[in-house]
N, C-alpha and C positions, 0 to 999 in steps of 0.2 A: 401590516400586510394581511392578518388574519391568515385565514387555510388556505391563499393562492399555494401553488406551486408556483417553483421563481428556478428551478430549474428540469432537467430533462430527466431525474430521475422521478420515479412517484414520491410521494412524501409519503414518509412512515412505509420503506420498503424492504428494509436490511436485518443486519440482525444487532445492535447494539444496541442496548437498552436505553430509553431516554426520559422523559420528564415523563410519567404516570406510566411508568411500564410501556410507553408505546416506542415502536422502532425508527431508527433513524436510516438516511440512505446508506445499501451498503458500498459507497466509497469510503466510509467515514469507518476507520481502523482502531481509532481511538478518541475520547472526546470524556468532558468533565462529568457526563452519567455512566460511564465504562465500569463494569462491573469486576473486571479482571485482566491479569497482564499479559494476556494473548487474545491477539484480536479472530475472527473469523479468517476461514480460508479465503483466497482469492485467487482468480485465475489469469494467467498471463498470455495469450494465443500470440495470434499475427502481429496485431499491436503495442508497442513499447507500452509501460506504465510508467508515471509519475511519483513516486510515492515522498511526500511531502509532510513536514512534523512541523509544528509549532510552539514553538516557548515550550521547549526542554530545557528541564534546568542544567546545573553546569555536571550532573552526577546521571543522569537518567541516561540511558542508551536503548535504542532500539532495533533489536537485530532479527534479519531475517531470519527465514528458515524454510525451505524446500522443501518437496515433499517428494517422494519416489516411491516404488517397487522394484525388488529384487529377484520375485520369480515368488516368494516364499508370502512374504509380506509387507505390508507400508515400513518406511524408514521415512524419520525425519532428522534433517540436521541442519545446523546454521551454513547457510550460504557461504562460500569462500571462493576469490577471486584473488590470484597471485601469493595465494596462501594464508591471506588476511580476510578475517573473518567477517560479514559487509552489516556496517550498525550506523546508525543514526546517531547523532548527537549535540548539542546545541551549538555547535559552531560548523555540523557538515549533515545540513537537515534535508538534503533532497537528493535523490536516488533516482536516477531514468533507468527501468530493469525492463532489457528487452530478451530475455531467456524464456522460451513457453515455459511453464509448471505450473507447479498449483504452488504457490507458498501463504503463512503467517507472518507474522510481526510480533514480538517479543518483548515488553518492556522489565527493564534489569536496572540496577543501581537508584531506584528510587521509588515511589509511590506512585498511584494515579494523584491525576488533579488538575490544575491549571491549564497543560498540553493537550493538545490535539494532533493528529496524524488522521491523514486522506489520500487516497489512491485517487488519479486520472488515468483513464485512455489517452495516448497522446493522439492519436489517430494516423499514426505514421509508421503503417506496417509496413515490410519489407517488400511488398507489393507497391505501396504507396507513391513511389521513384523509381527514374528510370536515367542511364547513365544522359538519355537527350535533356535533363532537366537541368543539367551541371554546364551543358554547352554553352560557350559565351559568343556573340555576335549572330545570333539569328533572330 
């Protein structure tokens, strides 16, 4: 394929390092040239995100983490829904997070290497639907 682009982001736009120092798109949270176990920020508006891991092995975990202000200064902490704290893992590898924030990605219990993790837009903001789109017989 050479230098096409083959999709909608620019190629070499993000911030993860990749073969010769150059950058990869920023969907891509983590991937085999990943320098370190927390990825770039990312931001979550109108639209749900995707956030999808691959070949995690049976130890590696990866866990959110949101970003906030208190009045004073940033706080960060691992996302928690129903009290349980929200992490990736190779058997529960995709996450639809439709909360605005800013958050990271966190890898824990193993090394880089082989896995990859990528963010989508789903493009299904809460704008998106409308109660007529549920209606049956019209």
């Amino acid at each position: 394929m050479g230098d096409q682009i083959v999709s909608a982001n620019p190629l070499f736009s993000g911030n993860v390092n990749g073969p010769n120092n150059q950058s990869q798109p920023s969907n891509v949270l983590f991937n085999g040239n990943s320098g370190g176990t927390l990825s770039h920020r990312f931001t979550v508006n109108q639209n749900a995100v995707v956030i999808q891991a691959f070949n995690l092995s049976g130890g590696q975990t990866l866990t959110v983490n949101m970003f906030g202000f208190d009045g004073i200064t940033n706080v960060t902490a691992p996302l928690t829904l129903n009290g349980k704290v929200v992490t990736l893992t190779s058997t529960n590898n995709a996450l639809v997070l439709d909360m605005p924030g800013t958050y990271t990605v966190h890898l824990t219990g193993g090394g880089l290497g082989a896995f990859s993790c990528m963010i989508f837009e789903t493009g299904m903001g809460y704008f998106s639907y409308g109660l007529s789109d549920f209606s049956a017989g019209t």
